[in-house]
C-alpha positions in Angstrom: 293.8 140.5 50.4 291.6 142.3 48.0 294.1 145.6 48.9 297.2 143.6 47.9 295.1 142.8 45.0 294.7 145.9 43.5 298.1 147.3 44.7 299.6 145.2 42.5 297.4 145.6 39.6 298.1 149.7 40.0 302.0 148.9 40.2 301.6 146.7 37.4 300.0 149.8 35.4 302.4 152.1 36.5 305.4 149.5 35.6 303.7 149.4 31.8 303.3 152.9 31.3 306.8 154.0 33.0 308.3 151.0 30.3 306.0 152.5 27.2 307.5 155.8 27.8 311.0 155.1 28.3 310.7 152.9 24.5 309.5 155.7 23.4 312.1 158.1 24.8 314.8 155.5 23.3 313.2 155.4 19.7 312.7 159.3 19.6 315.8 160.6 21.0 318.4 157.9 21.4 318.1 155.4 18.7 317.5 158.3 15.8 321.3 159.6 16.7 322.6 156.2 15.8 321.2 156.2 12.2 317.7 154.6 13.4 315.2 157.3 12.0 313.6 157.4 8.5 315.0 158.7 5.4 313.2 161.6 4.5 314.1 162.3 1.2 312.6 158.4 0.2 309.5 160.1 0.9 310.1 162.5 -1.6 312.4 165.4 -3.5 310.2 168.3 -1.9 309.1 169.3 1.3 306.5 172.2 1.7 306.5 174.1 5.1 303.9 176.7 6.0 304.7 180.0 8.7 308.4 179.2 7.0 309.9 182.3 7.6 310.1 182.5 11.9 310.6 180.7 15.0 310.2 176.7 14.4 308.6 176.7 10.8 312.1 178.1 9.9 314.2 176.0 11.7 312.4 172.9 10.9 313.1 173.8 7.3 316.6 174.5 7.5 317.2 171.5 9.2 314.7 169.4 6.2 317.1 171.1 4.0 320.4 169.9 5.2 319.2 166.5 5.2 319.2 167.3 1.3 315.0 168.4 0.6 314.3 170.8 -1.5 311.5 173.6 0.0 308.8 175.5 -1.0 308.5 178.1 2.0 305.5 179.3 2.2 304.3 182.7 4.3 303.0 185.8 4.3 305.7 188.5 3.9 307.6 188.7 0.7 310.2 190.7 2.2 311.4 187.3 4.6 310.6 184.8 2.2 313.1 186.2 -0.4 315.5 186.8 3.0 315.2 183.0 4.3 315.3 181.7 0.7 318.7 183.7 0.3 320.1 182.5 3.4 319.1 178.8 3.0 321.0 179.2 -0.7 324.3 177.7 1.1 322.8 174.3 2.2 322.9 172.8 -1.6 319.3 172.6 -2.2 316.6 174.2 -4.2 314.5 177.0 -2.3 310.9 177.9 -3.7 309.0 180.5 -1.9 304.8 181.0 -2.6 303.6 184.2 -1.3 300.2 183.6 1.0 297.6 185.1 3.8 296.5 182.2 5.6 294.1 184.9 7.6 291.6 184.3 4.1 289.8 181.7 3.0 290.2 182.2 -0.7 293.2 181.9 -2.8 294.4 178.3 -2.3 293.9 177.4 -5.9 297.3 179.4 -6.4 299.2 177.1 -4.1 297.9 173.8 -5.6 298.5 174.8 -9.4 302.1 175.8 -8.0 302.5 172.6 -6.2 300.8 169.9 -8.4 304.1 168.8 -10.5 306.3 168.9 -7.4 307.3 165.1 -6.0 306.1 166.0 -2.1 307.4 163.9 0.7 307.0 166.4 3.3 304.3 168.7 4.8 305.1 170.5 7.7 301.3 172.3 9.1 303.1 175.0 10.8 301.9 178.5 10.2 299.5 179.2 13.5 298.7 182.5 15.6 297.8 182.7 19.3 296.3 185.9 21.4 298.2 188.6 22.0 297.6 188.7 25.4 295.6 185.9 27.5 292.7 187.1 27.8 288.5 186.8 28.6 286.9 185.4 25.5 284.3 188.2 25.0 287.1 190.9 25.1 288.5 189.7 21.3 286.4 190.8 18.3 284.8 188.8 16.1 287.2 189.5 12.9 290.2 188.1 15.1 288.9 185.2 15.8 288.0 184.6 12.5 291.4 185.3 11.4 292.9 182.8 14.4 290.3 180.1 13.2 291.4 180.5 9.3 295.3 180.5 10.2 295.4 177.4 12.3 292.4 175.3 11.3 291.2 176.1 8.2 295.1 176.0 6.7 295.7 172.8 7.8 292.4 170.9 6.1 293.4 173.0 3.0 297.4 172.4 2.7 296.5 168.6 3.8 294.3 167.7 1.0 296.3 170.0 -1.8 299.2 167.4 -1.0 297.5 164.4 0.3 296.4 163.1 -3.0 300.1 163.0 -4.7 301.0 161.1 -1.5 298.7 158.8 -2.1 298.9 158.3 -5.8 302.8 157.5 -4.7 302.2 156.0 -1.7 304.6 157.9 0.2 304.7 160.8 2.2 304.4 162.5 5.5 302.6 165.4 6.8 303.4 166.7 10.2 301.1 169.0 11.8 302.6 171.3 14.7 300.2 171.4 17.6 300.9 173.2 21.5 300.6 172.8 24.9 297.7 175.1 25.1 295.9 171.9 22.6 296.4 168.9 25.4 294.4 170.9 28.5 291.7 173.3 28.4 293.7 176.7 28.7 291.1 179.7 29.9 292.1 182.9 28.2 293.5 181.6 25.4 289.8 179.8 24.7 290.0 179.8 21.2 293.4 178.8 20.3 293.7 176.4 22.6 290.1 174.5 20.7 292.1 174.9 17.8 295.0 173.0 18.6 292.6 170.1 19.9 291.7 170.3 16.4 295.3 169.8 15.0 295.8 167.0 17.3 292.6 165.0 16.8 293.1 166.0 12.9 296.4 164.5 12.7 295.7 161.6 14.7 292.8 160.4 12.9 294.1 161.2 9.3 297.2 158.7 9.9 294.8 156.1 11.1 293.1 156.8 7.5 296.0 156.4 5.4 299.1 155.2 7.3 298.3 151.4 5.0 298.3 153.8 1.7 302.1 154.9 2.8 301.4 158.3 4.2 302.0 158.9 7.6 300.4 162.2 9.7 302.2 163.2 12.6 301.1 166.1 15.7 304.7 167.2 17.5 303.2 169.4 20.6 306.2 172.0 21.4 306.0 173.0 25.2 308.6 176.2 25.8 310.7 177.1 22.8 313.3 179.9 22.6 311.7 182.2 19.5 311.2 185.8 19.0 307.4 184.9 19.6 307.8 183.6 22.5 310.2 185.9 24.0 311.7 183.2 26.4 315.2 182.6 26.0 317.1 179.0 25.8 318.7 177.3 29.2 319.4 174.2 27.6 317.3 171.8 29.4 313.7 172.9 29.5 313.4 176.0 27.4 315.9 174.6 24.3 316.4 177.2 21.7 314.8 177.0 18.5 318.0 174.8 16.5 318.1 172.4 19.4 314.6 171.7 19.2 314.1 171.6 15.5 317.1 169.4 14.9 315.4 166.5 17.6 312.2 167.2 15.6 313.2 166.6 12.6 315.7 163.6 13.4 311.9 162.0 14.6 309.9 162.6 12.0 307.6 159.8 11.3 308.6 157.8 13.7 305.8 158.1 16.1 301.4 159.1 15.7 302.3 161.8 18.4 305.5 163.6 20.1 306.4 166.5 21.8 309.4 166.9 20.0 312.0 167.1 22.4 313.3 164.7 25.1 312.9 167.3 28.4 309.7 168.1 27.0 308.4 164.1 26.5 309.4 164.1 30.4 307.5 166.6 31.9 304.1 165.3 29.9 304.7 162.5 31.2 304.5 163.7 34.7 301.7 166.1 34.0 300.1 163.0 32.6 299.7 161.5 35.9 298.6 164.0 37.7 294.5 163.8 38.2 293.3 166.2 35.5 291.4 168.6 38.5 294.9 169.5 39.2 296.1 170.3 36.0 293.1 172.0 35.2 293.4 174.0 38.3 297.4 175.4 37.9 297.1 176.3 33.8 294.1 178.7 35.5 296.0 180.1 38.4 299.2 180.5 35.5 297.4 182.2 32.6 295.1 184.8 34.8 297.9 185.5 36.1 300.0 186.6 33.1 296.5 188.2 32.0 297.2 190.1 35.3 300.1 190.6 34.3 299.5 192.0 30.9 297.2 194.4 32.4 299.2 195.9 35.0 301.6 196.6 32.2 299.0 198.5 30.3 298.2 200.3 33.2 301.9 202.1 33.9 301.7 202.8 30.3 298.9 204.7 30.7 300.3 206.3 34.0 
């Protein structure tokens, strides 16, 4: 009897959390494409993305911009700023670019003096570096680390409070925070940045629990395998969508949910990895990342030959 018993409890669990995800799936993916999603430009005239100039910064910003946002792009080279700011000229909408090294810790008085008289609805925490290479943690130096620790943790408690306040005073606004795969499991050889984006995610979490009843909303999206130059993969559709695919669903859920992954294949295989025991999962990301360390080294090796 007692078997029964807790049979049915389990398929009861599994009956809750398989109807959670599929609601979720619906008000992500499917509803936004029939009008359902927010307004963004209710939230405000501007949106501000960091690490604008590449990969999903930029394409998140092209696609804030034809839903009629201004931008302030901000980055590190000059050269791409004034490139992506020319070619977003076509889209109808005004294009600011700010100049910055998110690898120091000084310097982010420049950024709030340019920022404080701009009507903010948008903050996209994007601008991030990962290893080169996975790798053992005592074989990086001390000054990357730094720099790794300054770019993706240190930016995002800085460019959240220079906005946060204006958001508040207004009571509207979002800030979405742009987290990774590596930041939902432990991920050997890539030690550091994987802590970091546990940061982003607890950060993001907790600050819309803090000020979602003030009207400002704080959102993590968790990308699994884009197409970018970074990442050298290339787009199949499904899976691994390119960088436009997955920054248009993004975008088109924006504030709609705490926490997403940001694109509908990649919501499904969470959820599977979610029910797997976490021994397992813990197990395979080792097994996959020495491997590519491997990998890597092998490569350096016929170089050398």
């Amino acid at each position: 009897m007692i078997w029964k018993v807790l049979g049915s409890l389990l398929l009861l669990k599994y009956g809750i959390t398989l109807s959670q995800f599929l609601w979720l799936m619906c008000r992500l993916y499917v509803f936004p494409k029939w009008g359902f999603k927010i307004d963004l430009k209710k939230l405000g005239k501007w949106a501000v993305i960091t690490g604008a100039t590449d990969g999903i910064g930029k394409a998140i910003a092209k696609q804030l911009a034809k839903r009629g946002l201004n931008l302030v792009l901000i980055s590190r080279s000059e050269e791409k700023l004034k490139s992506t700011a020319k070619e977003f000229e076509s889209l109808g909408v005004e294009v600011k670019t700010v100049q910055f090294d998110f690898s120091k810790t000084e310097g982010y008085d420049k950024i709030q003096k340019i920022l404080v008289n701009y009507d903010i609805g948008v903050l996209v925490n994007n601008v991030g570096i990962s290893y080169d290479h996975p790798d053992y943690y005592l074989q990086n130096s001390d000054d990357f680390y730094e720099s790794l620790v300054n770019i993706n943790v240190l930016s995002l408690l800085k460019m959240t409070k220079i906005v946060l306040e204006g958001m508040v005073s207004r009571k509207r606004g979002l800030i979405v925070h742009v987290s990774s795969l590596s930041g939902l499991s432990p991920t050997p050889f890539l030690t550091v940045y994987s802590a970091s984006k546990v940061m982003v995610n607890f950060f993001g979490q907790a600050l819309d629990a803090e000020y979602k009843n003030q009207g400002v909303s704080s959102q993590v999206i968790t990308p699994f395998f884009v197409a970018t130059k970074l990442s050298k993969l290339r787009a199949n559709g499904l899976f691994i969508p390119s960088v436009e695919a997955y920054a248009a669903q993004t975008v088109n859920a924006m504030g709609l949910s705490t926490t997403m992954m940001g694109f509908w294949s990649h919501e499904i295989i969470n959820f599977v990895i979610s029910l797997l025991p976490q021994s397992i999962v813990n197990r395979e990301i080792f097994k996959s990342m020495n491997g590519l360390r491997k990998k890597w080294l092998s490569k350096q090796q016929e170089k050398r030959e």
